[in-house]
C-alpha angles and dihedrals in degrees: 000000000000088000083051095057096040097049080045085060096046085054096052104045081047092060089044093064091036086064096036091056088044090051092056091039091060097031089057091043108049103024104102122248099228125206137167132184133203120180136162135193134188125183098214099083089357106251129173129168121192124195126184139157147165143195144188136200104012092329085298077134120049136181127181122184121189125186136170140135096295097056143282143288136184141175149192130203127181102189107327090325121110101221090172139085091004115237087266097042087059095095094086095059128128114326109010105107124176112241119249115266105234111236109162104109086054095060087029078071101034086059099057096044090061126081114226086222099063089052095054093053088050089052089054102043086052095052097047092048078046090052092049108054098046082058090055091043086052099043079052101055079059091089111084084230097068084048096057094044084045086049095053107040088051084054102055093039087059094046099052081040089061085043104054095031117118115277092208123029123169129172143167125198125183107203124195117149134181095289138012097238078055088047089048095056101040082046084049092051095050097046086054094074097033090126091067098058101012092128091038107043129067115188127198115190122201117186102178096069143013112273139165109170111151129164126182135199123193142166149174163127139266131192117206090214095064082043096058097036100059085047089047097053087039094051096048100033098116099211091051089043088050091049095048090055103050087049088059086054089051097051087043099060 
């Protein structure tokens, strides 16, 4: 009897950490990983701010990403516990920039010690191997094989792309250029495609100065399941597998 209950405890503790391990897996695989932007840019000066920020499992994980004309800085929590950048690594935080290496009497004299004849064969050889090789890709994608595995991988990249897009995009943009007639037709190129963000793009036009203010909001989800299953049916998808592989060959000839 004793040997009975205590193999009745083991079980259940068992099934206990069988749930329990169920209840992350799920929980990891279907939470949604959260993020919103806001950014804004103006010509005169040149500024530009970036915010943008993420968070999982009932913000437990957290990521925040600045960025604006003076540099940039980002951070990780888990909790209320700074994983990145690490207490030494914050050095590198917003403003602090290295200053360019000048190299210009280096390539001053690598210039000169070049022919410009001998640049202009390698160009050519470069383009003919290039030329080459996009003829062999597309004698390849002759076989209905390669269509197939084509058909399929633009499909599920679609598919993860719908998914992960922002739920919610808005966006304003004042536009004045040097001149009217330069204003008109910048004015005529973005209302071309006005189907596209009718219901996510506002446009203010200004035809009296030269203007470019322009300020964005998004946000979104992401669930890590949709994420690994496209990658999954793309990864062991044989065709695309096969395709991927004769397209190494290629590059590497």
């Amino acid at each position: 009897m004793i040997f009975l209950e205590i193999l009745k405890v083991i079980g259940i503790i068992l099934l206990i950490l069988l749930a329990l391990i169920l209840f992350i897996l799920l929980v990891v695989l279907f939470v949604p990983i959260r993020y919103r932007a806001d950014g804004n840019y103006e010509n005169e000066g040149n500024k530009y701010v970036i915010h943008a920020k993420a968070n999982w499992i009932l913000h437990i994980i957290r990521i925040r990403f600045d960025l604006n004309k003076e540099g940039s800085d980002k951070e990780v929590k888990v909790l209320f516990f700074k994983v990145y950048p690490k207490p030494e690594e914050a050095s590198g935080v917003l403003g602090e920039r290295k200053a360019p290496e000048d190299f210009s009497d280096d390539d001053e004299d690598g210039e000169e010690g070049e022919s410009g004849g001998s640049v202009l064969s390698k160009i050519k050889y470069k383009i003919s191997v290039l030329y080459v090789k996009i003829k062999r890709i597309v004698y390849m994608l002759n076989d209905e094989r390669d269509h197939e595995a084509v058909r399929e991988l633009i499909f599920r990249v679609v598919r993860l792309l719908k998914h992960i897009r922002p739920r919610k995009l808005e966006s304003n943009l004042k536009l004045g250029l040097d001149d009217p007639a330069s204003t008109g037709e910048a004015l005529g190129l973005i209302y071309s495609f006005y189907p596209v963000y009718t219901k996510h793009l506002k446009v203010e036009p200004y035809f009296d100065r030269k203007i470019i203010e322009a300020d964005l909001f998004l946000k979104g989800y992401i669930q890590l399941f949709f994420v690994l299953w496209a990658a999954g049916k793309i990864y062991f998808n044989k065709d695309i597998r096969r395709l991927y592989r004769q397209i190494q060959r290629i590059r590497g000839e």
